[in-house]
VMD Tcl script that builds the backbone (N, CA, C; Angstrom):
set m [mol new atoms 258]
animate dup $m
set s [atomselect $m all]
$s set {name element resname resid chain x y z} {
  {N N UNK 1 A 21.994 4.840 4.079}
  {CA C UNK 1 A 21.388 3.602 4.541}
  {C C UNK 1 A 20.285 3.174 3.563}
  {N N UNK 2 A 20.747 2.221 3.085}
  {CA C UNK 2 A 19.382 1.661 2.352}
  {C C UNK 2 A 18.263 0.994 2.971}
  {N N UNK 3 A 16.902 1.288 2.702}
  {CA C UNK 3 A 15.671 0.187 3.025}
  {C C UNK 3 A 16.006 -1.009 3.183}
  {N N UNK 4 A 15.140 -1.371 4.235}
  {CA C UNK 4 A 14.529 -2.832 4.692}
  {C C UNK 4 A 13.564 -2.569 4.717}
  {N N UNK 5 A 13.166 -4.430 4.202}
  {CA C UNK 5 A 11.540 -4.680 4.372}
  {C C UNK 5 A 11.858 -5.281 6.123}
  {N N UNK 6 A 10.808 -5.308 6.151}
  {CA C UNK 6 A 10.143 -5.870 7.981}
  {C C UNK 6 A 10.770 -7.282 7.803}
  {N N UNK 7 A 10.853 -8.563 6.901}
  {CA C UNK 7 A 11.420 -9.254 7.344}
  {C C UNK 7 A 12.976 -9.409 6.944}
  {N N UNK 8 A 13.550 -8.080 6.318}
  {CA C UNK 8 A 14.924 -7.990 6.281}
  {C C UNK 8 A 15.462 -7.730 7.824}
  {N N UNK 9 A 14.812 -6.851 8.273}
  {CA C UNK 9 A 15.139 -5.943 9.794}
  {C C UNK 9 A 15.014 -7.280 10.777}
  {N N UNK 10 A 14.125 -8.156 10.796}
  {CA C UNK 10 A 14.041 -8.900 11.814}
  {C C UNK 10 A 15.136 -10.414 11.476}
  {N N UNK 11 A 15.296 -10.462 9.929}
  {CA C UNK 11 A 16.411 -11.287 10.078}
  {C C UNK 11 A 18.084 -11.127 10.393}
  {N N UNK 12 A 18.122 -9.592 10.212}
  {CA C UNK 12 A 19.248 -9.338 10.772}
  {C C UNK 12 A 19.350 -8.871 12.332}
  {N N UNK 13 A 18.581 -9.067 13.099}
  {CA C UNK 13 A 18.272 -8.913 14.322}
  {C C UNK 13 A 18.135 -10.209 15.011}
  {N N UNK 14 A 17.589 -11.079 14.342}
  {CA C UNK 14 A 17.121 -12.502 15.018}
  {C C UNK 14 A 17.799 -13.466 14.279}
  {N N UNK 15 A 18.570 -13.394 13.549}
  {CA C UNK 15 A 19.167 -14.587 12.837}
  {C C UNK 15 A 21.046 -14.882 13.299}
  {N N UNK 16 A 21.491 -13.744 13.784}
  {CA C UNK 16 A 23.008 -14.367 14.657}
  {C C UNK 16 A 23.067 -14.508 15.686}
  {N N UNK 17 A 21.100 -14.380 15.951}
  {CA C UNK 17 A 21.489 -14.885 17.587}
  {C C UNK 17 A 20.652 -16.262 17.728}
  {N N UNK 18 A 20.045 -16.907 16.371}
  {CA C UNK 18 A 19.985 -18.506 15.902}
  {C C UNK 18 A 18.789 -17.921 16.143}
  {N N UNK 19 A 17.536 -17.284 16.093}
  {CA C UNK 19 A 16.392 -17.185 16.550}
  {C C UNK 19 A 15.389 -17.437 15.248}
  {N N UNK 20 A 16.386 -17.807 14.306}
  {CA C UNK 20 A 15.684 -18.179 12.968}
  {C C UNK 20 A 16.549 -18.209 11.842}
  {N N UNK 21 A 16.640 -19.074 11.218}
  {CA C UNK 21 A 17.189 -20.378 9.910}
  {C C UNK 21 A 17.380 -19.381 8.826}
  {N N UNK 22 A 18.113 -19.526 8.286}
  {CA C UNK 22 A 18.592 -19.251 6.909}
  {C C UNK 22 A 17.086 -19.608 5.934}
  {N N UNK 23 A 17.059 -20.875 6.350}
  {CA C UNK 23 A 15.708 -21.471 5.670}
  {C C UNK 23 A 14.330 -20.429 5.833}
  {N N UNK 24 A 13.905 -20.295 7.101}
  {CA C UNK 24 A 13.126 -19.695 7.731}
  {C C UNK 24 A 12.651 -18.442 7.027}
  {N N UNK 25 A 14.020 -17.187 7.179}
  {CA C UNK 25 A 14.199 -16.130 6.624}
  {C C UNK 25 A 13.908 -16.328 5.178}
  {N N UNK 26 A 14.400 -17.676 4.229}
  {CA C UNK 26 A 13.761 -17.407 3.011}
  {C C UNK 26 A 12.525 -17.898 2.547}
  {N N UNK 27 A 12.123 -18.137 3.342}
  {CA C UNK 27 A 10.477 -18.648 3.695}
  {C C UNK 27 A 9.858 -17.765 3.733}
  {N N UNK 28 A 10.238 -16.734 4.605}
  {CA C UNK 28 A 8.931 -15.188 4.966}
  {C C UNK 28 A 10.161 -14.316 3.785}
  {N N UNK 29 A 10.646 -14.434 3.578}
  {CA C UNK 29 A 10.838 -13.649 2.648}
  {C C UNK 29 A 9.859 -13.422 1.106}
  {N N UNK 30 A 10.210 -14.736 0.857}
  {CA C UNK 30 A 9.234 -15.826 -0.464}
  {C C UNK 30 A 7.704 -14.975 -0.183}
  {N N UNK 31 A 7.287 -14.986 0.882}
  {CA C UNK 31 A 5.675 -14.608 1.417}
  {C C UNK 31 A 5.843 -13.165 1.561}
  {N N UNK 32 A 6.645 -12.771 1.683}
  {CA C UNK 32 A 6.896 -10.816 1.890}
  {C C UNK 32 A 6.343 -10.710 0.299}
  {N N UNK 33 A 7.274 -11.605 -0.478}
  {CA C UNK 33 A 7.022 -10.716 -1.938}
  {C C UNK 33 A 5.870 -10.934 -2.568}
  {N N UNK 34 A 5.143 -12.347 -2.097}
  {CA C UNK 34 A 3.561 -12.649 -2.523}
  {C C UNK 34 A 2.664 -11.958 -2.189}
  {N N UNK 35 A 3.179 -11.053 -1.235}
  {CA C UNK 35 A 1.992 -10.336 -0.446}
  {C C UNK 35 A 2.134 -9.283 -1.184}
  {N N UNK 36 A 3.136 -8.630 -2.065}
  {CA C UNK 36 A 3.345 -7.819 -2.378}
  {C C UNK 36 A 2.567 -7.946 -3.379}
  {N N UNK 37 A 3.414 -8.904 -4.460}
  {CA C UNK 37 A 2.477 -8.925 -5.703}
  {C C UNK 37 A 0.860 -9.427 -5.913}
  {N N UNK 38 A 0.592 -10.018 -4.879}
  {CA C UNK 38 A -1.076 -9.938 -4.300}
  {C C UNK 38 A -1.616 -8.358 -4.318}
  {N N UNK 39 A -0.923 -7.639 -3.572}
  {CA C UNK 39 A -1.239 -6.264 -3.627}
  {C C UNK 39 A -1.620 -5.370 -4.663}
  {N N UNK 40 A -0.310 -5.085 -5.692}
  {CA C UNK 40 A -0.252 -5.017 -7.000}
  {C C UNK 40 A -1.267 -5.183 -7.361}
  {N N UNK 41 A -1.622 -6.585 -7.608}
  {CA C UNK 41 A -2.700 -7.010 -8.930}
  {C C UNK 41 A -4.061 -6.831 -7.775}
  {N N UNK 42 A -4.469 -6.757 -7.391}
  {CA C UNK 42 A -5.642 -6.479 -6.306}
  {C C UNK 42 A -6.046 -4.648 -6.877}
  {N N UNK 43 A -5.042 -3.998 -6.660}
  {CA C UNK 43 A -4.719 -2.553 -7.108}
  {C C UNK 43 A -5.328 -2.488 -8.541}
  {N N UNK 44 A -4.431 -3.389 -9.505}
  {CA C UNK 44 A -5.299 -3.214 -10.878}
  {C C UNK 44 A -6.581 -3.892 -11.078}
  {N N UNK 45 A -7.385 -4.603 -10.640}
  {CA C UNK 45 A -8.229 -5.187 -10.816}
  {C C UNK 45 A -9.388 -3.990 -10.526}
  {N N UNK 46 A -9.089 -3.325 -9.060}
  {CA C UNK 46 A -10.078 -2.849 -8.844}
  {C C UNK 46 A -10.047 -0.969 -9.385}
  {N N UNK 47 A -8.298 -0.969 -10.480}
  {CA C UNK 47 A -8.322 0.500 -11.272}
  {C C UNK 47 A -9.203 0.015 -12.395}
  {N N UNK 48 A -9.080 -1.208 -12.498}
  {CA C UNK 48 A -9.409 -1.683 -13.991}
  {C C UNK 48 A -11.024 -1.782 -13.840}
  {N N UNK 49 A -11.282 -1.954 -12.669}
  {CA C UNK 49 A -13.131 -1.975 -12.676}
  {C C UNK 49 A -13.595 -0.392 -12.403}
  {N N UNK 50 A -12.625 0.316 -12.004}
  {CA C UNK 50 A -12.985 1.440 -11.900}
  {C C UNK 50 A -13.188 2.664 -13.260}
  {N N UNK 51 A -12.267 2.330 -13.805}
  {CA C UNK 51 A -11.976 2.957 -15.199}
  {C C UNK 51 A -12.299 2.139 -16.443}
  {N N UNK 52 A -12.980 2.330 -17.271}
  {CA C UNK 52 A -12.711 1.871 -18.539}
  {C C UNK 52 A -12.207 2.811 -19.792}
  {N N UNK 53 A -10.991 2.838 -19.793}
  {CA C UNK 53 A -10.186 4.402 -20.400}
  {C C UNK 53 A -11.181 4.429 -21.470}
  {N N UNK 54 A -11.454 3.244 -22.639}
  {CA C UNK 54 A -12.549 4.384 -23.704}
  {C C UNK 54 A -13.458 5.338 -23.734}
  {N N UNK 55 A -13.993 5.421 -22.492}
  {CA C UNK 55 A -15.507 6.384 -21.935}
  {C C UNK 55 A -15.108 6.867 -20.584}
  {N N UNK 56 A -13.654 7.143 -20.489}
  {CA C UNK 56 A -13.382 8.402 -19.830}
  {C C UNK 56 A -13.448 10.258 -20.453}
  {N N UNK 57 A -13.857 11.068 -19.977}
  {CA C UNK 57 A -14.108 12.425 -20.151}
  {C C UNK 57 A -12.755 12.997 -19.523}
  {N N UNK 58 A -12.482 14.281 -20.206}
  {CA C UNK 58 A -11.581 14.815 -20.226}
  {C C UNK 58 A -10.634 15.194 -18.749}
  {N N UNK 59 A -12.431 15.222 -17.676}
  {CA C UNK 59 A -12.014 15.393 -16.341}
  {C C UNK 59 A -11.370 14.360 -15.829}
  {N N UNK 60 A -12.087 13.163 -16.304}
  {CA C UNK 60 A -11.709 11.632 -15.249}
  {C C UNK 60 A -10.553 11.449 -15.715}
  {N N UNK 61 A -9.941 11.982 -16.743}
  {CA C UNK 61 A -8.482 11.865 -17.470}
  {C C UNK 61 A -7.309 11.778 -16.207}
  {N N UNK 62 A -7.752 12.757 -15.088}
  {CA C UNK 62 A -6.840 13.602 -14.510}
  {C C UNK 62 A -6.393 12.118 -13.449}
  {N N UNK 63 A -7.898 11.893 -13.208}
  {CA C UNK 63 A -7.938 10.554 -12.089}
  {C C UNK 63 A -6.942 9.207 -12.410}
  {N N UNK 64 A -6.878 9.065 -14.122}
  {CA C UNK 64 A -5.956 7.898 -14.544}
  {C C UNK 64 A -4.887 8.229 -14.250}
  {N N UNK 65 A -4.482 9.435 -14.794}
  {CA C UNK 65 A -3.306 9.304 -14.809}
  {C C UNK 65 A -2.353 9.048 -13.158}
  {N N UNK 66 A -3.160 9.666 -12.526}
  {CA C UNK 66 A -2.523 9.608 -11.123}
  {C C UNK 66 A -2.520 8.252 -10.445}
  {N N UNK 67 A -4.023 7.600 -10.992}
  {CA C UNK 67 A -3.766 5.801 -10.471}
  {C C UNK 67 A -1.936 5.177 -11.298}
  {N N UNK 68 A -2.558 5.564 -12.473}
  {CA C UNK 68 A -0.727 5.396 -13.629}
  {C C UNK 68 A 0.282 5.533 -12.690}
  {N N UNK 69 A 0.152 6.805 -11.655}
  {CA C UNK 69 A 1.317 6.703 -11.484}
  {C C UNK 69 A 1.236 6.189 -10.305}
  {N N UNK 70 A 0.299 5.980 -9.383}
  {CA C UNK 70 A 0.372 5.389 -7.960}
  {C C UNK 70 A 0.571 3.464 -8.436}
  {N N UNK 71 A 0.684 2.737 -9.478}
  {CA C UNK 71 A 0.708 1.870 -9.839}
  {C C UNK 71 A 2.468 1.721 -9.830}
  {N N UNK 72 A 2.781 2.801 -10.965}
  {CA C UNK 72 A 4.343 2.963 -11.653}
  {C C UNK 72 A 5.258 3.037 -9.926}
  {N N UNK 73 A 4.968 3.699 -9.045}
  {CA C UNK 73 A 5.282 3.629 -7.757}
  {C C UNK 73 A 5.397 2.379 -6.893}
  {N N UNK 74 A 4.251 1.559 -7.046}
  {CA C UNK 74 A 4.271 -0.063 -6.534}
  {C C UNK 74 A 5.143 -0.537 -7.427}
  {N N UNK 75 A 5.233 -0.584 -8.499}
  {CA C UNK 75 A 5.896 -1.591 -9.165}
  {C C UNK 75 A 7.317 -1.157 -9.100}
  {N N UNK 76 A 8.229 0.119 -9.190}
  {CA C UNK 76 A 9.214 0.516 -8.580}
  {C C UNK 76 A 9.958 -0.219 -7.587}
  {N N UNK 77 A 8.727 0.331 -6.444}
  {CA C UNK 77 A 9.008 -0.571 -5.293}
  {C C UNK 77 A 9.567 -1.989 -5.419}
  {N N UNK 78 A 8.683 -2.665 -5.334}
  {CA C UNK 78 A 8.563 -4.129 -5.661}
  {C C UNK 78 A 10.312 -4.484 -6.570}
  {N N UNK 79 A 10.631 -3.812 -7.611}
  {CA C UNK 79 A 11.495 -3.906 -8.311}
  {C C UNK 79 A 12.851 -3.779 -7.760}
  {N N UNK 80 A 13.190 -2.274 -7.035}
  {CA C UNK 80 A 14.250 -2.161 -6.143}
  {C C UNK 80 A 13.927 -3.152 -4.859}
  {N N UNK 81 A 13.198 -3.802 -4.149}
  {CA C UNK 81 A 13.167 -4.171 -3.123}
  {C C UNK 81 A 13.668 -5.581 -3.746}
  {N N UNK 82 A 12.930 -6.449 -4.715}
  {CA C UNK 82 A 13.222 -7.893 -5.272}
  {C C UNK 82 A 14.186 -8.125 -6.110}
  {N N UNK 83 A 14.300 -7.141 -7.174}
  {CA C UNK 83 A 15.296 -7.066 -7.905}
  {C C UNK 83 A 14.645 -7.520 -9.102}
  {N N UNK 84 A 12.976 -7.023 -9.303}
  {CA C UNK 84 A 12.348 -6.855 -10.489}
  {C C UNK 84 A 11.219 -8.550 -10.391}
  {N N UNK 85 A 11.664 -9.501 -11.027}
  {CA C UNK 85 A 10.922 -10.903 -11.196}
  {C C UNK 85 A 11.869 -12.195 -11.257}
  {N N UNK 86 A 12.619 -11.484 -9.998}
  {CA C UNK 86 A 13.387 -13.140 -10.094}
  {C C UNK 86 A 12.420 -13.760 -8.532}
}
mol reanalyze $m
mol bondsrecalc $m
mol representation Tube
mol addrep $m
């Protein structure tokens, strides 16, 4: 079984029984993925105020890399769920 987002699940639940538009569904869909990529860049803004990699120490090293990858993880996401930047 593959993932659904929340408004995949509710359009296939509420949409053959007319409880919402073809239109509708690609309306909150459109806003599912803004919220997403709102997220995203919200995420780097505040790694990017957090870190400034030139005058990181060997310890805080450990801390980037793991934001790196909690980032590489959202954007994954986002990618299999949208199908990247269309």
């Amino acid at each position: 079984m593959s993932k659904q987002t929340a408004v995949e699940f509710l359009e296939e639940k509420y949409r053959p029984k007319g409880y919402i538009t073809a239109e509708e569904f690609a309306q909150a869909k459109e806003m599912e993925k803004e919220q997403i990529k709102d997220a995203v860049k919200n995420e780097l803004k505040l790694i990017g105020s957090y870190f400034d990699v030139s005058k990181l120490e060997t310890k805080e090293q450990g801390h980037h890399i793991r934001f790196t990858a909690i980032l590489k993880d959202r954007f994954d996401y986002y990618n299999k769920t949208y199908g990247g930047n269309k």
